[in-house]
DSSP file (Angstrom, degrees, kcal/mol; ACC not computed):
  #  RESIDUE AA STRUCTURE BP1 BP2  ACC     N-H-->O    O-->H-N    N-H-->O    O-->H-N    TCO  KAPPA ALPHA  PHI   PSI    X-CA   Y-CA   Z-CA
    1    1 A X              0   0    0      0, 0.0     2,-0.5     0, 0.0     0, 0.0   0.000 360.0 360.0 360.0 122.5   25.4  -14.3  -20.0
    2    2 A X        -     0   0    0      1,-0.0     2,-0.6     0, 0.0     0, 0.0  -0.830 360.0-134.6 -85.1 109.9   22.2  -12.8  -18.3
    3    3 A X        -     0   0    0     -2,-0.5    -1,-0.0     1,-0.0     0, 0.0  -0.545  11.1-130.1-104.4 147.2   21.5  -13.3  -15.4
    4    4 A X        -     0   0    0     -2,-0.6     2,-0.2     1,-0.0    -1,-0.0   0.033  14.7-168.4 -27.0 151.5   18.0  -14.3  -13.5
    5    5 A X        -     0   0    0      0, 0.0    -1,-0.0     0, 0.0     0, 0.0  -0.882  29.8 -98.4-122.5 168.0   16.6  -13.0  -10.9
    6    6 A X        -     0   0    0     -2,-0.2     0, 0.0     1,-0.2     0, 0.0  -0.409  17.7-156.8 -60.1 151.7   13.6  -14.2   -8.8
    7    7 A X  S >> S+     0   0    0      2,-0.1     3,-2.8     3,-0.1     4,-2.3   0.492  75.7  76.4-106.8 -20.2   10.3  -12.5   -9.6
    8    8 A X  H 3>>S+     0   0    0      1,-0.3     4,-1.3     2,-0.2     5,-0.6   0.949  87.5  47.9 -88.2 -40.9    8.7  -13.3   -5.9
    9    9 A X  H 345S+     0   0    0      1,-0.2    -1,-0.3     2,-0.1     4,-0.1   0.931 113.2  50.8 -54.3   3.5   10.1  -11.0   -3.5
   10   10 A X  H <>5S+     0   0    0     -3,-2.8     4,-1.2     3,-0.1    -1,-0.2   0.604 116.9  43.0-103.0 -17.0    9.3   -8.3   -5.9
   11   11 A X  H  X5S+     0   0    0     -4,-2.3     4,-1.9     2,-0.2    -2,-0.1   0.877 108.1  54.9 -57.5 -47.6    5.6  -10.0   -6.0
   12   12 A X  H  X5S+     0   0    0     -4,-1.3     4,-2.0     2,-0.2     5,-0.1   0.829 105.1  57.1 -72.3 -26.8    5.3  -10.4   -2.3
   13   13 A X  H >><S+     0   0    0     -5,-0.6     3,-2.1     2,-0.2     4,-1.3   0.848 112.6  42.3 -65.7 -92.3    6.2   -6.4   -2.1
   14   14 A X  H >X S+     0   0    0     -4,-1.2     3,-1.8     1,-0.2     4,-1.2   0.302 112.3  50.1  15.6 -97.0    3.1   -5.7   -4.4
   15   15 A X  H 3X S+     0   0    0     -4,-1.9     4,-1.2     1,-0.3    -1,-0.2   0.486 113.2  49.8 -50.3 -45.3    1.0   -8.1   -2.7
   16   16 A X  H <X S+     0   0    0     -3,-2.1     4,-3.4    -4,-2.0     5,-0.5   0.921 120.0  36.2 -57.5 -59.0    2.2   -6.2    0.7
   17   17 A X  H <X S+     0   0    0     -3,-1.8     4,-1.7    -4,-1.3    -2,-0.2   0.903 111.0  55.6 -92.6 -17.5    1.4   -3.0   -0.6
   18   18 A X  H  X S+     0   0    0     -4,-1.2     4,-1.0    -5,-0.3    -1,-0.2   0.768 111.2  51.7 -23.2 -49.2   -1.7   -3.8   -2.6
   19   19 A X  H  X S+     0   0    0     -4,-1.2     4,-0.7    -5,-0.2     3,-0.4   0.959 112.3  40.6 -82.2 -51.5   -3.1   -5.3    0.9
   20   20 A X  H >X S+     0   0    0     -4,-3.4     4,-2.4     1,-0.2     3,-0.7   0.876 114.0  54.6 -75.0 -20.5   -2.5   -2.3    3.2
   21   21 A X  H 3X S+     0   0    0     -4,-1.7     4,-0.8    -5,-0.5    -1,-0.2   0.853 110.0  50.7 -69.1 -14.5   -3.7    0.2    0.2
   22   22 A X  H 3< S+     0   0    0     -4,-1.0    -1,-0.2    -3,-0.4     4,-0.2   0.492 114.3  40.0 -89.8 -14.4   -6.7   -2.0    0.3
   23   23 A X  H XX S+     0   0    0     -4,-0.7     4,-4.2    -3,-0.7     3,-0.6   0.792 118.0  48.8 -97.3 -53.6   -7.2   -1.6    4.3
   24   24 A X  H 3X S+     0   0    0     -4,-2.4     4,-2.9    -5,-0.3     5,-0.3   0.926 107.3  53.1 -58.7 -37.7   -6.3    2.0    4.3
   25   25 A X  H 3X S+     0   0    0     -4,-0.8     4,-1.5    -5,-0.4    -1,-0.3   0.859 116.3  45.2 -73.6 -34.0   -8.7    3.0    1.3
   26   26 A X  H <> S+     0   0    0     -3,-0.6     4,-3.1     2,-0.2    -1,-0.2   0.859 106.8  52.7 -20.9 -81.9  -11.4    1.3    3.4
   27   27 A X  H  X S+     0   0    0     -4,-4.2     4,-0.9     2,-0.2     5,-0.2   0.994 112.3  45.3 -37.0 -73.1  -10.7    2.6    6.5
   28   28 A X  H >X S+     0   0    0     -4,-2.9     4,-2.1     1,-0.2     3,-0.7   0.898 110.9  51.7 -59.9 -40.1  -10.8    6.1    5.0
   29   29 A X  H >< S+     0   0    0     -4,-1.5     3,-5.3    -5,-0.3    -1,-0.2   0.874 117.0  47.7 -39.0 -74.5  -14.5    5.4    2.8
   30   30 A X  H 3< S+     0   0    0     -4,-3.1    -1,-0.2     1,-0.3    -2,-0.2   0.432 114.5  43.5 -49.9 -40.2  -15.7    4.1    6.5
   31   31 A X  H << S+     0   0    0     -4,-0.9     2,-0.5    -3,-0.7    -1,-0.3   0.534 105.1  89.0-107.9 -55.0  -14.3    7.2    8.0
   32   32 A X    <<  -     0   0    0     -3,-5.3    -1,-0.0    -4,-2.1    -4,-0.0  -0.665  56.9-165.5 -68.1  93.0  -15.7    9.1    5.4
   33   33 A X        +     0   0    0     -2,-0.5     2,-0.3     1,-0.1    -1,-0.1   0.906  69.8  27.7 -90.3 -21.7  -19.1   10.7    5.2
   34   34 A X  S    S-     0   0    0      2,-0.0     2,-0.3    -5,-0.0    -1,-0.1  -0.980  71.8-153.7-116.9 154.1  -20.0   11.8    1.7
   35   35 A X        +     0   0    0     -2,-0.3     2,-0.2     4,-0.1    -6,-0.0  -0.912  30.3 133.4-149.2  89.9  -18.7   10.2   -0.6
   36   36 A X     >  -     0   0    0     -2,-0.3     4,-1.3     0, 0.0     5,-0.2  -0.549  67.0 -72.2-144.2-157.7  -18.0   11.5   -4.1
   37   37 A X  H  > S+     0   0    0      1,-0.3     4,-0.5     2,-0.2     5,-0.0   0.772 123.6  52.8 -92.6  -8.2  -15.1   11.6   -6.7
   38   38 A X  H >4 S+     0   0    0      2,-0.2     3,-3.7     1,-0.1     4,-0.5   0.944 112.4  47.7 -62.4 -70.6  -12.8   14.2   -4.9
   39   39 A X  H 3> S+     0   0    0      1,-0.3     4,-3.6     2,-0.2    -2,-0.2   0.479 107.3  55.7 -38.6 -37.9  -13.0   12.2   -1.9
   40   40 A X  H 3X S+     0   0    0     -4,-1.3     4,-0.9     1,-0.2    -1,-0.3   0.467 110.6  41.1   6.3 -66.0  -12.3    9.3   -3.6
   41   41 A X  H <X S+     0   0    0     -3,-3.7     4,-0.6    -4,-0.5    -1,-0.2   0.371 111.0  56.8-101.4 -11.3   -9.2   10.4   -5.1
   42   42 A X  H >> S+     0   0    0     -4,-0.5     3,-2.2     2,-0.2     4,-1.7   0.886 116.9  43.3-130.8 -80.4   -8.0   12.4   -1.5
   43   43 A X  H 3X S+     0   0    0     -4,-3.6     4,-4.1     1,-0.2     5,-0.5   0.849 106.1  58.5 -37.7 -61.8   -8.5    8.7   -0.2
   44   44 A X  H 3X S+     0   0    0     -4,-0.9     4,-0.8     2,-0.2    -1,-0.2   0.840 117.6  33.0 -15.3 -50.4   -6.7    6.8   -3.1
   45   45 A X  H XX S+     0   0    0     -3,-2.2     3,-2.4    -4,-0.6     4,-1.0   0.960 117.4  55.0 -83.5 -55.7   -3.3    8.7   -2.6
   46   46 A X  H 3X S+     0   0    0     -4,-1.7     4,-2.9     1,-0.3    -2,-0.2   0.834 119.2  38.5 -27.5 -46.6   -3.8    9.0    1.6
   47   47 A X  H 3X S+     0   0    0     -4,-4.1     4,-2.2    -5,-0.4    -1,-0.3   0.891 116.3  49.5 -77.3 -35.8   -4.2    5.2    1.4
   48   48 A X  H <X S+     0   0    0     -3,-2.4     4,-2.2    -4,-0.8    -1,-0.2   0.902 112.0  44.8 -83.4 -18.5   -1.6    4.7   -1.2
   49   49 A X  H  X S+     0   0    0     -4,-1.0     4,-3.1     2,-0.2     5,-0.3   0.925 114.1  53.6 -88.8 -42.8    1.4    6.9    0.5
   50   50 A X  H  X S+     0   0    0     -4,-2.9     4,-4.1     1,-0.2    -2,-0.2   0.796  99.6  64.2 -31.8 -34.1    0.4    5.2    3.8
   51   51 A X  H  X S+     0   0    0     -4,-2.2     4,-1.7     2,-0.2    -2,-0.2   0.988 106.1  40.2  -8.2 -96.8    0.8    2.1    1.9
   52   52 A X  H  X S+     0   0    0     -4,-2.2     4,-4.1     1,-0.2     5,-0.3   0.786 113.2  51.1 -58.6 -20.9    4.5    2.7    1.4
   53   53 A X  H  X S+     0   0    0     -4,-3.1     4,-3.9     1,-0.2    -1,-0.2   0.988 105.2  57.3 -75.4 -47.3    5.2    4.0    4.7
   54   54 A X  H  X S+     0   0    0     -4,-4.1     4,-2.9    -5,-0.3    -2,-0.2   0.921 114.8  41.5 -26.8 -55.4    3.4    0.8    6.4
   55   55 A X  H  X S+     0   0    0     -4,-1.7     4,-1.0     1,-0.3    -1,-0.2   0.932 109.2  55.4 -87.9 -36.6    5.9   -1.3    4.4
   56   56 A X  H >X S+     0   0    0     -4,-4.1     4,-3.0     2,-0.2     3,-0.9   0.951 109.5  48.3 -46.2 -52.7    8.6    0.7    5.0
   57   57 A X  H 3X S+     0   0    0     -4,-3.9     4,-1.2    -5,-0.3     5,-0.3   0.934 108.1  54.0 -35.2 -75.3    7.9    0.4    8.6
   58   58 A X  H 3< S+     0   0    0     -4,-2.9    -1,-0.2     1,-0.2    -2,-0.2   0.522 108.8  52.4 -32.3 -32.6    7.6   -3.3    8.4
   59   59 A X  H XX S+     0   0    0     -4,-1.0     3,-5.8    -3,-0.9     4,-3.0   0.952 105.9  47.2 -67.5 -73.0   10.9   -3.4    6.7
   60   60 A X  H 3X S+     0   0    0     -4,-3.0     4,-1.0     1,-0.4     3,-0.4   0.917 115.6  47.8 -61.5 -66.8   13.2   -1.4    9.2
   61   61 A X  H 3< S+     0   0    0     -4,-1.2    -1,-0.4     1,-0.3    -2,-0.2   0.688 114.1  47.1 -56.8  -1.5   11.8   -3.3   12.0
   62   62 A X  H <4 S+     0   0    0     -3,-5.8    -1,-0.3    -5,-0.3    -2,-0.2   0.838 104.7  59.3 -72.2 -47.0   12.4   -6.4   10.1
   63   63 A X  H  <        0   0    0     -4,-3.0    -2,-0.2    -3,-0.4    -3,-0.1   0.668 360.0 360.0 -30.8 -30.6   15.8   -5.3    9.2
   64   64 A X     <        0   0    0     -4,-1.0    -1,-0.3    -5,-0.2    -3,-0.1   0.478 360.0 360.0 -75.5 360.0   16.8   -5.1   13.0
């Protein structure tokens, strides 16, 4: 017998970090003043390990 699990709390993580990689990658363009395909890429990751650390954050202080 196999068992299930729910798909959304591993959706609602995505969604979480999807949405702050989408603010941070923003931020940094805004931030940014020229704007070509190194920069681009320098933002991409900046934004995307902030990402996880935002959520991680969110987490321990949820946790408490």
């Amino acid at each position: 017998m196999t068992r299930r699990t729910d798909p959304r709390p591993l959706l609602r993580a995505s969604a979480e970090l999807l949405a702050w990689w989408l603010a941070l990658a923003l931020l940094w363009l805004v931030f940014v003043t020229s704007v070509d395909t190194l920069e681009r890429i320098v933002g991409a990751g900046c934004a995307a390990v902030g990402a996880v650390l935002a959520r991680a954050g969110r987490r321990a202080v949820r946790w408490r």
